[in-house]
N, C-alpha and C positions, 0 to 999 in steps of 0.2 A: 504494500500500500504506500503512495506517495502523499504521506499527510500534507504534505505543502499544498500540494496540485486539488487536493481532496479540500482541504481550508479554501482556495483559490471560488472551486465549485459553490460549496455552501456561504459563502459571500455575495457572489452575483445570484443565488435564489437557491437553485438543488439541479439533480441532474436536467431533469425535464426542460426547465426554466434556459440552462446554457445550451440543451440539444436545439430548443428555436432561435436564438441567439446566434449559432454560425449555422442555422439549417443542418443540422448532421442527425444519425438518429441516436436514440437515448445511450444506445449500447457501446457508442463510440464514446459519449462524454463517460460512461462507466469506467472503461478501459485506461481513459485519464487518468483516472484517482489511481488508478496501479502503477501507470509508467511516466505519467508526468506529461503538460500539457504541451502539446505542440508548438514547436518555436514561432509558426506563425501567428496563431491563433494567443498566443502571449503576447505576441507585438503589439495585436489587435487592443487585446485588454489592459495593455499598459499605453493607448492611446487613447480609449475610450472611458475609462474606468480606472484611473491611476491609482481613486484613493483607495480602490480593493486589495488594491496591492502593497499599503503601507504593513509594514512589520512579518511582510512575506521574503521567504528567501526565493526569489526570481525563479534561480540558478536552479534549486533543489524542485521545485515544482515545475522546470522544464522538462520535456522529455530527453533522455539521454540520443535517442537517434539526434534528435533535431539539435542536441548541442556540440556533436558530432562532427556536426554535417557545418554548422557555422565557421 
């Protein structure tokens, strides 16, 4: 479980809530909370919604592909 990515989720609402939010389906925002959110899809929410991100570790609630791949 990625408590970071998983805090990240239940601050913008709950899974359902962020699956409408990038159109994805629920099972994908699920899989988040295990591996950590998408590099894109963090850019997104650190442009849109910065202040959900105060006293988050970014880096930890990234996905490991996507910090990778940066």
């Amino acid at each position: 479980m990625n408590t970071e990515a998983t805090k990240v989720i239940e601050l913008l609402g709950d899974t359902a809530e962020v699956a409408r939010m990038f159109e994805v389906r629920m099972p994908s925002v699920s899989d988040w909370k295990r591996v950590g959110i998408p590099r894109a899809r963090m850019l997104f929410i650190r442009a849109v919604r910065p202040d959900v991100l105060e006293g988050i570790d970014v880096d930890a609630a990234t996905s490991g592909e996507a910090r990778e791949a940066a």
